[in-house]
SERO-4910 file (N, C-alpha, C, O; in steps of 0.05 Angstrom, whole numbers):
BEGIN
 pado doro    nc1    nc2    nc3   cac1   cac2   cac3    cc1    cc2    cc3    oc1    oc2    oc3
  Unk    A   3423  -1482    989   3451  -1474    988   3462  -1479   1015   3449  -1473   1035
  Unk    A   3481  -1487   1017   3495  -1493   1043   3522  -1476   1044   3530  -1465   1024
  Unk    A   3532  -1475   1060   3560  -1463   1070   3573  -1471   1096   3569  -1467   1120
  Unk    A   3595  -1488   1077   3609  -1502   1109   3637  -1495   1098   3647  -1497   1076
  Unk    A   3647  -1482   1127   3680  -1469   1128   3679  -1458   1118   3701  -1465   1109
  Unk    A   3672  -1437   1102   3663  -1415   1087   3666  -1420   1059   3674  -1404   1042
  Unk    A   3661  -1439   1057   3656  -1456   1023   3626  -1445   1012   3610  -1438   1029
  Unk    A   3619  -1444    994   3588  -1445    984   3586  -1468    958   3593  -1469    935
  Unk    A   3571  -1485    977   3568  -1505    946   3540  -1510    947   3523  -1504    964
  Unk    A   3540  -1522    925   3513  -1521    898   3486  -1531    930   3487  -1541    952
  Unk    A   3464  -1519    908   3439  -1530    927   3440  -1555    931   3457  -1567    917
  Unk    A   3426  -1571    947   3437  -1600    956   3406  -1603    954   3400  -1622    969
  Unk    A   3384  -1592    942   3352  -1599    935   3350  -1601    909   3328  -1606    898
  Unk    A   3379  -1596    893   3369  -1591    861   3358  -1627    856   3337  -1628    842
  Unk    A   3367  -1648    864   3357  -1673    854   3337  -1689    866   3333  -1713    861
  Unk    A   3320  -1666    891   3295  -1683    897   3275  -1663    874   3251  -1669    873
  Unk    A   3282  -1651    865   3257  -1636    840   3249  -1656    825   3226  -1661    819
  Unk    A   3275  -1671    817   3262  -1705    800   3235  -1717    824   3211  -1719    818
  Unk    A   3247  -1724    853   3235  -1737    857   3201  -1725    871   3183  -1737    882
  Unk    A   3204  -1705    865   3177  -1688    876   3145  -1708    859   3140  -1717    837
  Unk    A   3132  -1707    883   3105  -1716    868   3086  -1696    863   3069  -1702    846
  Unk    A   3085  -1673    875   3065  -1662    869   3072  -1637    847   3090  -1621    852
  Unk    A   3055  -1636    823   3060  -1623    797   3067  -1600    815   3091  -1598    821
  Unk    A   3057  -1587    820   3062  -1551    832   3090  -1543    846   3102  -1521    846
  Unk    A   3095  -1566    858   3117  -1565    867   3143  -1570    849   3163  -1555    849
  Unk    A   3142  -1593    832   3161  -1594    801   3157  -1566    797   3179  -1556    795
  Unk    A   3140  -1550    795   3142  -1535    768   3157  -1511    788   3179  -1500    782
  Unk    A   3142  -1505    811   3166  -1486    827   3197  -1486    825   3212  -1467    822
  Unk    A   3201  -1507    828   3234  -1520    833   3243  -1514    807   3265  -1504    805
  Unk    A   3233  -1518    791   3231  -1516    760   3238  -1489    755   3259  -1483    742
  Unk    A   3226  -1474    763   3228  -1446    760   3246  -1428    774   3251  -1406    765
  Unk    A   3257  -1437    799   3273  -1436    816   3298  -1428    817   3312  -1408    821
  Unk    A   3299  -1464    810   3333  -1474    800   3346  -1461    790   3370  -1462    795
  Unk    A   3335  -1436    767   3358  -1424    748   3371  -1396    770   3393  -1385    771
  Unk    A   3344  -1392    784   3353  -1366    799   3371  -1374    816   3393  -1364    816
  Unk    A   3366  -1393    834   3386  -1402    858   3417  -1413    846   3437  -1412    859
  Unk    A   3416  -1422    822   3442  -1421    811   3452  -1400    804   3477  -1402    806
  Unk    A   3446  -1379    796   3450  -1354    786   3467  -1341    812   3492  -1339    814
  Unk    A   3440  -1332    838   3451  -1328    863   3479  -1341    872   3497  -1325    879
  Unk    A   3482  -1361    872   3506  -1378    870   3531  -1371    863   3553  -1372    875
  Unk    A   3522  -1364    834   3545  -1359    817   3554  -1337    822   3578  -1333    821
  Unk    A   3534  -1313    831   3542  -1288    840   3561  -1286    865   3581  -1272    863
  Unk    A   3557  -1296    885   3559  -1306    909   3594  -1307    908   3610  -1292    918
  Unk    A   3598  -1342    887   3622  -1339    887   3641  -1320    880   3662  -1315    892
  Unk    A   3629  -1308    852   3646  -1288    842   3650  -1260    863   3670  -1245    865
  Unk    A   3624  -1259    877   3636  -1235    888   3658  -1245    923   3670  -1228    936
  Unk    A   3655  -1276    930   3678  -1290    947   3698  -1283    937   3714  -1276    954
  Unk    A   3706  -1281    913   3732  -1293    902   3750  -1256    901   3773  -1249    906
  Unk    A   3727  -1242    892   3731  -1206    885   3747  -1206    917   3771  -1201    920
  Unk    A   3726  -1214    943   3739  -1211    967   3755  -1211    974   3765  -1195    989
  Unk    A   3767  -1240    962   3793  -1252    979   3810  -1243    965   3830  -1241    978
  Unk    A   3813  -1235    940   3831  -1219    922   3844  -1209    928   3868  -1211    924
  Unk    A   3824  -1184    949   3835  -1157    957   3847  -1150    978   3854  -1127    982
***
């Protein structure tokens, strides 16, 4: 996850999981991905609650 100018955008590792060679490591990223998007999603929603107020 990155944050530039107080932006938060998407993980910028979600498309080396394709290119991973070693199985253990696919399957981490694999398992991962849904949480770090999740975090994400939280993230913005509670940016957005911020600047609201």
């Amino acid at each position: 996850m990155e944050c530039a100018n107080g932006t938060i955008t998407s993980p910028s590792h979600c498309s080396g999981q394709a290119e991973a060679k070693d199985a253990d490591l696919k399957a981490l990223a694999s398992k991962m991905l849904p949480v770090v998007q999740g975090h994400l999603k939280h993230a913005r929603e509670l940016s957005t609650s911020v600047a609201s107020k």
